[in-house]
gemmi code that builds the backbone of each chain (N, CA, C; Angstrom):
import gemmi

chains = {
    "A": [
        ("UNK", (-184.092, 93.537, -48.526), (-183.428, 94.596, -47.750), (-181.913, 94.560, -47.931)),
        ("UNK", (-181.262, 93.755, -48.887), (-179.882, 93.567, -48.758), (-179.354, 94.364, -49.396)),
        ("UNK", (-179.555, 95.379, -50.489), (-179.493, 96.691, -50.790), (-179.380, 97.574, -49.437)),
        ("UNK", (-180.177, 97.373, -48.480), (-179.885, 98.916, -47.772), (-178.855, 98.921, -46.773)),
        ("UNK", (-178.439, 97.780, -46.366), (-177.199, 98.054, -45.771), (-175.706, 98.745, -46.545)),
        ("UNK", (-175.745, 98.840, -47.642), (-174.968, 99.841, -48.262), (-175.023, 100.909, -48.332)),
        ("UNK", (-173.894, 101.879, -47.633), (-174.085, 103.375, -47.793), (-174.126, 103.800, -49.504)),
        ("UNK", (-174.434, 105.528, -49.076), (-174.919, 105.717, -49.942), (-174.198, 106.426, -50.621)),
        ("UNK", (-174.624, 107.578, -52.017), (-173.987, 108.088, -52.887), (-175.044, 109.227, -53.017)),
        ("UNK", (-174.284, 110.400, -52.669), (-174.776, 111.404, -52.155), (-174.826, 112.651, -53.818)),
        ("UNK", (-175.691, 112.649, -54.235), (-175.133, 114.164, -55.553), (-176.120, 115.557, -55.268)),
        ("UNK", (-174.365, 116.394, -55.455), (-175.450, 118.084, -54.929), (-175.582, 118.723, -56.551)),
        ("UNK", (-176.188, 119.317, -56.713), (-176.806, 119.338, -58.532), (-176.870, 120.884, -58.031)),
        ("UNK", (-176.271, 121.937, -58.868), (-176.625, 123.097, -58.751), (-177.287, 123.410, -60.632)),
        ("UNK", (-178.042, 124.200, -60.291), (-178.731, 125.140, -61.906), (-178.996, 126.375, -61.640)),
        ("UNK", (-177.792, 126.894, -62.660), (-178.032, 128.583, -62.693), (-179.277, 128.883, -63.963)),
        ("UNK", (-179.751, 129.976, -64.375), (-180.676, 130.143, -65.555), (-182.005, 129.391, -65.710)),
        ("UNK", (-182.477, 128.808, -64.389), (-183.819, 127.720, -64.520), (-185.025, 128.032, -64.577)),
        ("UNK", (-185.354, 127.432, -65.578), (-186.810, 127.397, -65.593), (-187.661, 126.812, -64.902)),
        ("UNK", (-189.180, 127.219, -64.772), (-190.107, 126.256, -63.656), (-189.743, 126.187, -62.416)),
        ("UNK", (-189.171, 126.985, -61.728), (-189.087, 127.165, -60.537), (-189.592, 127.457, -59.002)),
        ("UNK", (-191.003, 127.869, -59.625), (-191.863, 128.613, -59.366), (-193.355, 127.774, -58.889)),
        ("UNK", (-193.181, 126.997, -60.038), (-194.155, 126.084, -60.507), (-194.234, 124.399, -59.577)),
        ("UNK", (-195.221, 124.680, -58.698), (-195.121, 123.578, -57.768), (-195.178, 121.909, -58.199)),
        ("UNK", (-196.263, 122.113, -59.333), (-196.493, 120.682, -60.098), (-195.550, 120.372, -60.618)),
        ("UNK", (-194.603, 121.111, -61.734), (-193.519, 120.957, -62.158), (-192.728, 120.361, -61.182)),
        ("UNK", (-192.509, 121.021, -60.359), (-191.272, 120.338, -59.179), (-191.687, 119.176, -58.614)),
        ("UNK", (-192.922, 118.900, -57.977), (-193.080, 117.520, -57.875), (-192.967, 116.838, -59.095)),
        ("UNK", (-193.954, 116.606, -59.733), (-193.447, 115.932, -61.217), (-192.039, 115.740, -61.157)),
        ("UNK", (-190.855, 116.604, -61.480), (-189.558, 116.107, -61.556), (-188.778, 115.421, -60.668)),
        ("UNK", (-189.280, 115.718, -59.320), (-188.700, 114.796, -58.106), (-189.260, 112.974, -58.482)),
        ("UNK", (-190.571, 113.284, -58.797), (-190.904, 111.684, -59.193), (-190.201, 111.541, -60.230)),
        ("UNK", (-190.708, 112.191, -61.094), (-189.661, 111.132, -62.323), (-188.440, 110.882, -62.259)),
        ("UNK", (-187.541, 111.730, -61.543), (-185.684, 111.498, -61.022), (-186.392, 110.539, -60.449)),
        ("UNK", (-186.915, 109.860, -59.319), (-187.166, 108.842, -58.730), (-187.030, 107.419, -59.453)),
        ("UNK", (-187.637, 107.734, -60.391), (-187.981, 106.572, -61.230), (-187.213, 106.276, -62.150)),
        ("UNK", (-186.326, 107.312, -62.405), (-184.978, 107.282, -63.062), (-184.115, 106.447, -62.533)),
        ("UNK", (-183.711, 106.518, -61.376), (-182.901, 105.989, -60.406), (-183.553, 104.902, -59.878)),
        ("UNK", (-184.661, 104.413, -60.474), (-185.366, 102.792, -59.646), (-185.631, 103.009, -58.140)),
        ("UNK", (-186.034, 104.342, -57.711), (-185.933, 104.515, -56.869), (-187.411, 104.744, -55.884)),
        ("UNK", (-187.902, 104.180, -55.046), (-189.544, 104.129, -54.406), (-189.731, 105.936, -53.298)),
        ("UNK", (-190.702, 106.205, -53.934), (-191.163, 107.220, -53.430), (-192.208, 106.917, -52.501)),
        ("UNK", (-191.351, 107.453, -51.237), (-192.425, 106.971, -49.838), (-193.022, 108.053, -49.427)),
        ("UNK", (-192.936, 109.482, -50.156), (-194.228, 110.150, -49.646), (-193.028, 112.136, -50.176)),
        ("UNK", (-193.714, 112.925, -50.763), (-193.197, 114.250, -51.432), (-193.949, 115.661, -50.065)),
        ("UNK", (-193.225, 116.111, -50.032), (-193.068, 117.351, -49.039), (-192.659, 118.567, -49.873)),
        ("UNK", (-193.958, 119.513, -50.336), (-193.662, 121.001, -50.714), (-193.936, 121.527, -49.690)),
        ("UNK", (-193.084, 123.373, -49.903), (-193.549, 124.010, -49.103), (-193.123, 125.013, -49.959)),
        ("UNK", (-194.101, 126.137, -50.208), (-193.716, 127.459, -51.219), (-194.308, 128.665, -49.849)),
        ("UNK", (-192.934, 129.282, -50.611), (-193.027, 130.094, -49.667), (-193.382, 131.879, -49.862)),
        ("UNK", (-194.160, 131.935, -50.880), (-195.384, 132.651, -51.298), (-195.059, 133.731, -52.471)),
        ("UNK", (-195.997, 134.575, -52.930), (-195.705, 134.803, -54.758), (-193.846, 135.754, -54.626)),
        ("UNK", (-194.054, 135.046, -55.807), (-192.269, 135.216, -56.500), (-191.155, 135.140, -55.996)),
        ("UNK", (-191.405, 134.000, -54.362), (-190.763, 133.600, -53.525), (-190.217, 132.123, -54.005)),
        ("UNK", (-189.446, 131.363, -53.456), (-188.852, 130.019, -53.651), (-189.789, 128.964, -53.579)),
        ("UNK", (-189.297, 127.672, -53.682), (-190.241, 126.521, -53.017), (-189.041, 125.390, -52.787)),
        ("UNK", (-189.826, 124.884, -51.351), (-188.504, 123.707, -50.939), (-189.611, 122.329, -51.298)),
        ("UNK", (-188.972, 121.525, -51.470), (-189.240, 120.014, -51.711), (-188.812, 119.164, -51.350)),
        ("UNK", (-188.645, 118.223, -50.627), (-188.291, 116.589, -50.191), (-189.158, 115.670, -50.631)),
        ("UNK", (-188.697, 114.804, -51.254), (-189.041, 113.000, -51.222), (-188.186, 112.385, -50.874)),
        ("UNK", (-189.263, 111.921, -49.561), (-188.567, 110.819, -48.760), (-188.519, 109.036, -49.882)),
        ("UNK", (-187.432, 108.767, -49.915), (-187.692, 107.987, -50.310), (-187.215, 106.439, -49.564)),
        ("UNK", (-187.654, 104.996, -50.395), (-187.193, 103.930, -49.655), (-185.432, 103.629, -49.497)),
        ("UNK", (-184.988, 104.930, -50.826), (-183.112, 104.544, -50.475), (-182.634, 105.955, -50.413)),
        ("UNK", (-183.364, 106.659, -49.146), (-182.662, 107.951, -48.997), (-183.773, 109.004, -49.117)),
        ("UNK", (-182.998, 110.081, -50.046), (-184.385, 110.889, -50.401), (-183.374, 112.367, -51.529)),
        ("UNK", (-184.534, 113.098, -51.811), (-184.079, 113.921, -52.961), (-184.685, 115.294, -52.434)),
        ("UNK", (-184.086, 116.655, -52.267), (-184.152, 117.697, -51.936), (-184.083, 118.596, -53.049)),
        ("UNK", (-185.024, 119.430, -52.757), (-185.146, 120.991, -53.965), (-185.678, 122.193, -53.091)),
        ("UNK", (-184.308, 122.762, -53.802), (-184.878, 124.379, -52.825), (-184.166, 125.326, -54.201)),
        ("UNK", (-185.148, 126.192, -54.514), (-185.347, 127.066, -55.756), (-185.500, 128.644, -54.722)),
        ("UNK", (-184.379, 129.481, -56.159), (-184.914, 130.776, -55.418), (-184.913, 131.791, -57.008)),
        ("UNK", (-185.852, 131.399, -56.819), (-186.965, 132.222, -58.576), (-186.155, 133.580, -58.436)),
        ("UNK", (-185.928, 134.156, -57.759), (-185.418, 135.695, -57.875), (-184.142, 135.673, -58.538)),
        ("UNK", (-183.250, 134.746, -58.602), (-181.640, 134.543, -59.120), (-182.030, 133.234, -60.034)),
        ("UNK", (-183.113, 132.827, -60.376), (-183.130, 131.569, -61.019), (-181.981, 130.229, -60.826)),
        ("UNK", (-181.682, 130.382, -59.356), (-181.322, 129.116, -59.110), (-181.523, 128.144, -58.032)),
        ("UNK", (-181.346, 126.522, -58.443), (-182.274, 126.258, -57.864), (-180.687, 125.027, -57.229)),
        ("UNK", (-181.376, 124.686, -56.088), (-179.936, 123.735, -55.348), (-180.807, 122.385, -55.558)),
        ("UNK", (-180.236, 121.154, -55.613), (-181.155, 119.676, -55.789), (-179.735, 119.215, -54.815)),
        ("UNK", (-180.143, 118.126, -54.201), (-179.318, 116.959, -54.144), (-180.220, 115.603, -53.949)),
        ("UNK", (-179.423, 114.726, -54.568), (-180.244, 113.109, -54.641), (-179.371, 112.420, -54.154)),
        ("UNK", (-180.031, 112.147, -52.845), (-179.014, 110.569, -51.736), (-179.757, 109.354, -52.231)),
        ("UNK", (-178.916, 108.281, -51.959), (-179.475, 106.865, -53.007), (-178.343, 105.552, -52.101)),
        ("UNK", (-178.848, 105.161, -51.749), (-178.081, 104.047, -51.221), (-178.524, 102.775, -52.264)),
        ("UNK", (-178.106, 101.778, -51.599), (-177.993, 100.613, -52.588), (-177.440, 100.612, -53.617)),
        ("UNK", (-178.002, 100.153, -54.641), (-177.993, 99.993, -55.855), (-178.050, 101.020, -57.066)),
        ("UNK", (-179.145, 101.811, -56.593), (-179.331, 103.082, -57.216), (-178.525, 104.309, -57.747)),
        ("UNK", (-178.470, 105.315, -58.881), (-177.121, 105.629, -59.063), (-177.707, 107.143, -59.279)),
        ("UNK", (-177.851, 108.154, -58.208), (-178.323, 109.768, -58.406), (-178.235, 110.265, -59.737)),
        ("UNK", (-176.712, 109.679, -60.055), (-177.025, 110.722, -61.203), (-177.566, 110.783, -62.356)),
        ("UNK", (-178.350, 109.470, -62.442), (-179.312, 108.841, -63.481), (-180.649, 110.201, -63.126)),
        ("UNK", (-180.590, 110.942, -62.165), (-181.891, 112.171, -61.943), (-181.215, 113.362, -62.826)),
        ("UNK", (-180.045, 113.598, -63.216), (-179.209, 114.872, -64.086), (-180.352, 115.257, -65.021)),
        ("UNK", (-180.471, 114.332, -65.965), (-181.128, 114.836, -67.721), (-182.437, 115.151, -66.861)),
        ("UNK", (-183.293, 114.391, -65.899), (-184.946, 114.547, -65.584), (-184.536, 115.748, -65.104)),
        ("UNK", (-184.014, 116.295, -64.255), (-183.889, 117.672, -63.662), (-183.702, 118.593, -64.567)),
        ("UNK", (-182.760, 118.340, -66.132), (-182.079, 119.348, -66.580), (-183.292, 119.893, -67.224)),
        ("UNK", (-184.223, 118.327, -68.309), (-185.331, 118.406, -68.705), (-186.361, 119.351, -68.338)),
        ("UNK", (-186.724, 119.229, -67.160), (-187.824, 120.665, -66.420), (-188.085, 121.711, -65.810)),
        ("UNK", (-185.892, 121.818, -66.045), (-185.918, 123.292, -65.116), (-184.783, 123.871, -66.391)),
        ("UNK", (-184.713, 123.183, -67.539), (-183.718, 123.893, -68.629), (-182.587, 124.955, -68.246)),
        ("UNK", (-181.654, 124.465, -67.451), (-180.600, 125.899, -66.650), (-179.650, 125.840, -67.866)),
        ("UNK", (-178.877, 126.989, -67.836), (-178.691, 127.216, -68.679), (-176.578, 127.157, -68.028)),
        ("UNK", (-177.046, 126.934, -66.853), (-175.367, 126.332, -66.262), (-175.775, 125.100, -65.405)),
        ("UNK", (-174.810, 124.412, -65.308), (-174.815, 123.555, -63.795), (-173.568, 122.894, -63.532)),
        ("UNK", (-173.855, 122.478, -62.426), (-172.574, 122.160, -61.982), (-172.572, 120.732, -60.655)),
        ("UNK", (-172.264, 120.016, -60.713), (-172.610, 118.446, -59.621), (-171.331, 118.319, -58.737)),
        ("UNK", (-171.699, 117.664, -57.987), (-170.470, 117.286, -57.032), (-171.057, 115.408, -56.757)),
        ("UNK", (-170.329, 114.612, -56.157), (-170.658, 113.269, -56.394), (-170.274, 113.032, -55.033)),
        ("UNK", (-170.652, 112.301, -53.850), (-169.999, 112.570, -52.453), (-170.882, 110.949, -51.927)),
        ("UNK", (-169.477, 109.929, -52.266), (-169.603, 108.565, -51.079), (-169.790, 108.974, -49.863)),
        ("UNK", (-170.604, 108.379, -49.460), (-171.014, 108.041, -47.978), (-171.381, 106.854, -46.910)),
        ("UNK", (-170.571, 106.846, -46.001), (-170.363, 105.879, -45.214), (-168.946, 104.939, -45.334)),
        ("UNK", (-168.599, 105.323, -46.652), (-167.398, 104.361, -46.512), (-166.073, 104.849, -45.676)),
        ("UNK", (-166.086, 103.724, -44.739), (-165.245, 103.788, -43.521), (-163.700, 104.495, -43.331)),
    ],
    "B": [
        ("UNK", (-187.633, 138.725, -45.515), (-187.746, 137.730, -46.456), (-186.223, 137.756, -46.941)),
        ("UNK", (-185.285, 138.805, -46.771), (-184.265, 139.271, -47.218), (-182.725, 138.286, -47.502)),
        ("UNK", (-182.903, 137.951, -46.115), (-182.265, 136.363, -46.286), (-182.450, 135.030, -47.044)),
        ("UNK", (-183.619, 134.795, -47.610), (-183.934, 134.207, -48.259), (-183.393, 134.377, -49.866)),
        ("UNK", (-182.567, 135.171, -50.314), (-182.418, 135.255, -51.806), (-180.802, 134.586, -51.880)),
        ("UNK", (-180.167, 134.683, -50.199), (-178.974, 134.224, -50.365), (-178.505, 132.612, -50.552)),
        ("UNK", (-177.868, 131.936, -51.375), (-178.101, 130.461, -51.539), (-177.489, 130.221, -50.298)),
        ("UNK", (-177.508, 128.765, -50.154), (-176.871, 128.122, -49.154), (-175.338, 127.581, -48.756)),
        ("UNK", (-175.491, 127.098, -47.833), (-174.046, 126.296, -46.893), (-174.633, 124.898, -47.014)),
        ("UNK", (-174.160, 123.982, -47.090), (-174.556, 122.328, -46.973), (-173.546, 121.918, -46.246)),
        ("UNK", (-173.676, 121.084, -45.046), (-172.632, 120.120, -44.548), (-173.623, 118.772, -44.753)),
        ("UNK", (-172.207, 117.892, -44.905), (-172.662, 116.543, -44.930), (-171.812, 116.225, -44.145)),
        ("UNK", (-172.668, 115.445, -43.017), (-171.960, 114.791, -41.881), (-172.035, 113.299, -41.581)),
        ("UNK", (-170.813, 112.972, -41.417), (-171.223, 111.351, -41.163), (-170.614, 110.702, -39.710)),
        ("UNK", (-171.368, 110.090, -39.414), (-171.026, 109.377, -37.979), (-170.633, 107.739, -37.900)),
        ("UNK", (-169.973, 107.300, -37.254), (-169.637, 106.031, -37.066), (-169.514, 105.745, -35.843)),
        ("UNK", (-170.225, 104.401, -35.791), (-169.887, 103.780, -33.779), (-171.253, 104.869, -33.231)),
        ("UNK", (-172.020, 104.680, -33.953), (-173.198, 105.618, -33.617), (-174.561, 104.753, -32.276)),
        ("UNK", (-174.844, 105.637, -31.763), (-175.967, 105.077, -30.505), (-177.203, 105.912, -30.801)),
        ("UNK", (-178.224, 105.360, -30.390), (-179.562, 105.385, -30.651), (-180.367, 105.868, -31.958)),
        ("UNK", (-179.600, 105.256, -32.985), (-179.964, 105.226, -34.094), (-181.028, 104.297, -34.722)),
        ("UNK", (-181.472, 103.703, -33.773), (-182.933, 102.845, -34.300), (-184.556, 103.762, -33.304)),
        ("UNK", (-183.800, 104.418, -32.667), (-185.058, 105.403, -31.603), (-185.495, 106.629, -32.716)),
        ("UNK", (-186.653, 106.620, -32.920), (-187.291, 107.225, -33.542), (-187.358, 108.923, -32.921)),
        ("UNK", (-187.819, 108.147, -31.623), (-187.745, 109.786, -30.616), (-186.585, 110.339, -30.464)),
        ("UNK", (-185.830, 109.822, -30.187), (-184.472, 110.188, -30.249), (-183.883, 111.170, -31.255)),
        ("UNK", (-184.014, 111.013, -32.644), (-183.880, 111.114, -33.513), (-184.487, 112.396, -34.275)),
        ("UNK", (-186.233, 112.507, -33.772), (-187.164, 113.556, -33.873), (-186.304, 115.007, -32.814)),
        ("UNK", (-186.213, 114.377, -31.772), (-185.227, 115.087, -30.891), (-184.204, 116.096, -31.284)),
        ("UNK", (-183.075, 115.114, -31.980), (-182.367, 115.754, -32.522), (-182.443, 116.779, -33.232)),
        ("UNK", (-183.196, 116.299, -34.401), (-183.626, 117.040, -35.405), (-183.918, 118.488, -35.364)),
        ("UNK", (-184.392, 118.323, -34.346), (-185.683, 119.946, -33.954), (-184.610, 120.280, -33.127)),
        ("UNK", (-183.753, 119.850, -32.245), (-182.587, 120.666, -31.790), (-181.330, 121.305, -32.312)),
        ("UNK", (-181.253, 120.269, -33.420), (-180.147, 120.726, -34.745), (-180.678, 121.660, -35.245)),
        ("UNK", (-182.081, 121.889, -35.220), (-182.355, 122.960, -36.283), (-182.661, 124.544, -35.181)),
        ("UNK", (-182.872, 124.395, -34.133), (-182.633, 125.332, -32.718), (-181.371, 126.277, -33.036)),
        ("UNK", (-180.578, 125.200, -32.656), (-179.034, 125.534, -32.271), (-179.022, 126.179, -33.591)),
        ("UNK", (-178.997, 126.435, -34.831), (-178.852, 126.709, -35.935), (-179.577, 128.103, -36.577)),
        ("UNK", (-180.657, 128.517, -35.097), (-181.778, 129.283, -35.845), (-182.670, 128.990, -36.909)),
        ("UNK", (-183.004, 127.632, -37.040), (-184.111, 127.234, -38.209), (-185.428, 127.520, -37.578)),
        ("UNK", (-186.271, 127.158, -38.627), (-187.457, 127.459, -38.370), (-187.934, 125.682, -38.499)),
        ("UNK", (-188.632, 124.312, -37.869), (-188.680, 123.497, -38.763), (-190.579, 123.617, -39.100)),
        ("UNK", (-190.789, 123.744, -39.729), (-191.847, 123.592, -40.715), (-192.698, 122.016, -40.913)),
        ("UNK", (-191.746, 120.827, -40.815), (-192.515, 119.932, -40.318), (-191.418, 118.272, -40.649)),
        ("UNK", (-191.522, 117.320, -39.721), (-190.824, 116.704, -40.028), (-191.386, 115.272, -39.944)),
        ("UNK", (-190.672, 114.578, -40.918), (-190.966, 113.231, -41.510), (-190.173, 112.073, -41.289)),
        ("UNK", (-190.357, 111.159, -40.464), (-190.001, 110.222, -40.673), (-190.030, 109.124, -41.268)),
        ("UNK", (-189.495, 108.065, -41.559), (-189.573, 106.436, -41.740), (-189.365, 105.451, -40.913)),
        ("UNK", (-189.698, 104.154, -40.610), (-188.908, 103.745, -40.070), (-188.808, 101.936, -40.967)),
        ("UNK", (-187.543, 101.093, -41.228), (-187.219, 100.542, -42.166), (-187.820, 99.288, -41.469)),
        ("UNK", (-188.565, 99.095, -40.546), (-188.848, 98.055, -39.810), (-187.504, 97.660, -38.827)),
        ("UNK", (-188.112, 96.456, -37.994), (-187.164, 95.662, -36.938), (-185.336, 95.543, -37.639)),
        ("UNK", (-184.802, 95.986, -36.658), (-183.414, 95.881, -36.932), (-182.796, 96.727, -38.062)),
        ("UNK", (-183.733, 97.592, -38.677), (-183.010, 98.501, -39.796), (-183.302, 99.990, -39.809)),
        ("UNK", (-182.882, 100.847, -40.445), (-182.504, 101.817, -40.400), (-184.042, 102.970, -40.144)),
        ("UNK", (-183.627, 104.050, -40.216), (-184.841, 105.317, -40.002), (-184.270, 106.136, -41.206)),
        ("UNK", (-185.448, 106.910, -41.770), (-184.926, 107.909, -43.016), (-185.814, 108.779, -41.748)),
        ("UNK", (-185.145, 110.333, -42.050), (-186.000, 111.188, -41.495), (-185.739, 112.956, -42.000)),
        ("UNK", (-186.475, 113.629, -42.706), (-186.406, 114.743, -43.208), (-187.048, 115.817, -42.077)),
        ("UNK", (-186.245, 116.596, -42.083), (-187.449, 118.187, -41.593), (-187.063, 119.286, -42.351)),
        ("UNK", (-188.363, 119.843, -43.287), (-188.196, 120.431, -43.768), (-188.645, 121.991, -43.119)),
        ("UNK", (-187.085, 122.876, -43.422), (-187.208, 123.857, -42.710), (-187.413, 125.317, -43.307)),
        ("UNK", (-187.740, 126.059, -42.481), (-187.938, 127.857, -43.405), (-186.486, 128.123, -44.285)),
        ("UNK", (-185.711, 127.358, -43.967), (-184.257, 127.976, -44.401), (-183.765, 126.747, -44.598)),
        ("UNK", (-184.460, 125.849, -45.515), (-183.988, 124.555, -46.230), (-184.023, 123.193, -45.529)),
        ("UNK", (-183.492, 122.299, -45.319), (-183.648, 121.258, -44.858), (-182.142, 120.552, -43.814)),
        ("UNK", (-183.091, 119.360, -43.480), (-181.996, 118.534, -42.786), (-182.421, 117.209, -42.659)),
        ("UNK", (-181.760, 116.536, -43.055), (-181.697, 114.652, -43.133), (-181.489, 113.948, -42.575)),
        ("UNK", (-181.490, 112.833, -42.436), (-180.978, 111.814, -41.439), (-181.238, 110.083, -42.282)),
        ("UNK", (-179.950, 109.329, -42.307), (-180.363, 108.792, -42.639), (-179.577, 107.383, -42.215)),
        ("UNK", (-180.542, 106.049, -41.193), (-179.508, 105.621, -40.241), (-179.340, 104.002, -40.646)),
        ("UNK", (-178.329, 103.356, -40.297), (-177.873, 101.542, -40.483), (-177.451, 101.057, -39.317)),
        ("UNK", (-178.530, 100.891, -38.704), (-177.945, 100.357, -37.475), (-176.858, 99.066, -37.581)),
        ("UNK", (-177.173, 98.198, -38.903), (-176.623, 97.030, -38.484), (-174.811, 97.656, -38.714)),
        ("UNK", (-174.878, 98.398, -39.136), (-173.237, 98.877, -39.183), (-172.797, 100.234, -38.332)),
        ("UNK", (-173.670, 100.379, -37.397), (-173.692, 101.917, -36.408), (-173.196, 102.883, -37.059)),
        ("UNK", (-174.071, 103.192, -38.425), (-173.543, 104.230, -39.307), (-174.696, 105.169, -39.480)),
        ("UNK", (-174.413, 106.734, -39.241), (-175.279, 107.621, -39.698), (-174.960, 108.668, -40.950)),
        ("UNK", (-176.094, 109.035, -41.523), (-175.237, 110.224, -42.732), (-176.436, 111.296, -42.535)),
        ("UNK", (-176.189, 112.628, -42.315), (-176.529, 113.354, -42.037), (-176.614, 114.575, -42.970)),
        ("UNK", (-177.333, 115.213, -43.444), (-177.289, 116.716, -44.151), (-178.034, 117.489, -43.808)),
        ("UNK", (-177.496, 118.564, -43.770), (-177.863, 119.941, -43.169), (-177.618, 121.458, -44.284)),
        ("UNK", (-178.626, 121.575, -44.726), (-178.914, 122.391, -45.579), (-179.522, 123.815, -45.273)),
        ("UNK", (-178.680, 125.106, -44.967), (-179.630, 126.108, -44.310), (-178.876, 127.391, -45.568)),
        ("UNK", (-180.059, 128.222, -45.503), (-179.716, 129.371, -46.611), (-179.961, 130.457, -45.433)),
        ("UNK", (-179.304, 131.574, -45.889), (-179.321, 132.988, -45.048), (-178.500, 133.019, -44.548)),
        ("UNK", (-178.610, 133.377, -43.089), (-177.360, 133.469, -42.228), (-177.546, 132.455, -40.989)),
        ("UNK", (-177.783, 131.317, -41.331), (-177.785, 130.035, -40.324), (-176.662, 129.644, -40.889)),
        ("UNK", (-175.676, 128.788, -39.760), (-174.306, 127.877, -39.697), (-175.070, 126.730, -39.902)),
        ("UNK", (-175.110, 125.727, -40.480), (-175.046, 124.354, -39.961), (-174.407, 123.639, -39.186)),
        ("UNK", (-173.027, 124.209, -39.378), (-172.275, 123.650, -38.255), (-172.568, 123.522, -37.011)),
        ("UNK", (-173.257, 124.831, -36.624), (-174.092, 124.386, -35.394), (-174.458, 123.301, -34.909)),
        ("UNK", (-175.067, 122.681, -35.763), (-175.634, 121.500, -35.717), (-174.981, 120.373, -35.206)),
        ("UNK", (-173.726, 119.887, -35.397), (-172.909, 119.436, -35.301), (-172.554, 118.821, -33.808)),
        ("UNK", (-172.958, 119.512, -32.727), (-172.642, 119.077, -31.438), (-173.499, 118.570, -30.771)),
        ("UNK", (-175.062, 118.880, -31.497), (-175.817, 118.649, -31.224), (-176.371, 116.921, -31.235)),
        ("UNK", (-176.117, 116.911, -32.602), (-176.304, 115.407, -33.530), (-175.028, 114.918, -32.474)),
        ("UNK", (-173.476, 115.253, -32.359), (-172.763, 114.081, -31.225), (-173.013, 114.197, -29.893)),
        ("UNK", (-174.198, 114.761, -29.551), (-174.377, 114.914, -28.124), (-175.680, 113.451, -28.609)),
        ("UNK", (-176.459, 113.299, -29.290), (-177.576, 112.421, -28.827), (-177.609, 111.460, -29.605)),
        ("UNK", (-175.909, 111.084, -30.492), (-175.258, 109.921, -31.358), (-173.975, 108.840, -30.919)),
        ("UNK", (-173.726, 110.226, -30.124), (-172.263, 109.688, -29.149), (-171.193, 108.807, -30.308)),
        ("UNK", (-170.712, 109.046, -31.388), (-170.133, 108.251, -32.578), (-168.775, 108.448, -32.239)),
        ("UNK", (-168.204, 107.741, -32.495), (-166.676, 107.267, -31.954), (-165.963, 107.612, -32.910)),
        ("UNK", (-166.151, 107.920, -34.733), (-165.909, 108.882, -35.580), (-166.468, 109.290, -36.323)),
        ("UNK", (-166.350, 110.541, -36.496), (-166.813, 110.818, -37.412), (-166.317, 112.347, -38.774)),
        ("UNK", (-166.737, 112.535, -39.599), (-166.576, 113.047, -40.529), (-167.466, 114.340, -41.211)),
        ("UNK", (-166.741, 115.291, -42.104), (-168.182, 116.309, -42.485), (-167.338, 116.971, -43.464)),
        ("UNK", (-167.835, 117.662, -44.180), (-167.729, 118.075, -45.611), (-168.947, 119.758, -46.094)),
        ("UNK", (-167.957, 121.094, -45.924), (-169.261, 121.736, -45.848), (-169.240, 122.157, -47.317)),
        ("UNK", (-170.396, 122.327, -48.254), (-170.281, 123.151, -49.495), (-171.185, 124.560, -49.494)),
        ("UNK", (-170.332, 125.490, -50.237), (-171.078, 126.626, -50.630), (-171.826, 126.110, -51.946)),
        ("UNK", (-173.651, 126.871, -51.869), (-174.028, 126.141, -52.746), (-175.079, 127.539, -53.501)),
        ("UNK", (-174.799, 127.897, -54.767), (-175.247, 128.764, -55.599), (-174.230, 129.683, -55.905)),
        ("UNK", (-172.914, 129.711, -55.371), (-171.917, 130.844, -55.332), (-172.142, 130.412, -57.049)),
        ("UNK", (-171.992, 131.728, -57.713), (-172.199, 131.307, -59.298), (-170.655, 131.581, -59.803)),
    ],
}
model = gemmi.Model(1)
for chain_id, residues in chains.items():
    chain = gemmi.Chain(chain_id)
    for i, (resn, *xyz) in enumerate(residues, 1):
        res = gemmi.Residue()
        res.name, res.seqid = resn, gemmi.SeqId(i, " ")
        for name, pos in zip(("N", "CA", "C"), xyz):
            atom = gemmi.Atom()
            atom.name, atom.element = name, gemmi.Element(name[0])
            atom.pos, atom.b_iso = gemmi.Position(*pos), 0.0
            res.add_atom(atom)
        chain.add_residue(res)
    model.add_chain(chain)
structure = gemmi.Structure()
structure.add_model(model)
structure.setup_entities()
């Protein structure tokens, strides 16, 4: 547990032009594999689509934080952010995300957290 | 559904000198009141809890995106995100989380998120 007393390192991931957005397996699939990118334990994935040619939101909760996806298929873009405490480093999830949603822009922001 | 095509607002909020951050109920509490005050819808929410003496992860994922929680007791530190698309404030949220955190400081950071 001596990892989790360190705050964390917060990244907001935007993709304009994305592909698979739509596509629920796809999006889980990529939340795990960013997971595993980042050495990171997946304690349990939360879809919710919100019906044809509508968006889909996603959470994995995970053991150092968790990773959020909310897609809106109509503008092909989709918002991610990956929180990661410890050890773990978000933006090791960039290429797995870029990999299965191919945008054709993006843009990150990098945001410490907790430090005093 | 109309609101739904507009991207989002994100605040990231952080608390310090934080109280009842190991109460689970407490916490569930919040959550569903942060997302009240805000006009969310929550859709369903998830907790963790890190065992004796350590922290809670807790997601609710909402009609109009999400909100986080994620707590260290051993350093009375919380980090918080609040993710709503349409015409919900997050900020809202905000008085809510120091009404049932009581944090002696704290901090927040809002982003526009899809502005292309």
């Amino acid at each position: 547990m001596a990892d989790f007393v360190t705050p964390g390192s917060h990244l907001l991931l935007d993709f304009w032009g994305a592909k698979n957005i739509q596509n629920k397996e796809v999006i889980e699939k990529a939340m795990r594999e960013a997971a595993k990118a980042c050495n990171a334990k997946v304690l349990g994935v939360t879809l919710h689509e919100f019906g044809e040619g509508a968006g889909i939101t996603g959470v994995a909760v995970l053991a150092e934080s968790h990773i959020s996806i909310h897609t809106w298929p109509e503008i092909s873009y989709v918002a991610l952010d990956v929180f990661m405490c410890g050890k773990c480093d978000p933006q090791n999830a960039i290429p797995v995300f870029e990999k299965y949603f191919e945008p054709t822009k993006s843009s990150f922001s990098l945001h410490k957290r907790g430090a005093s």
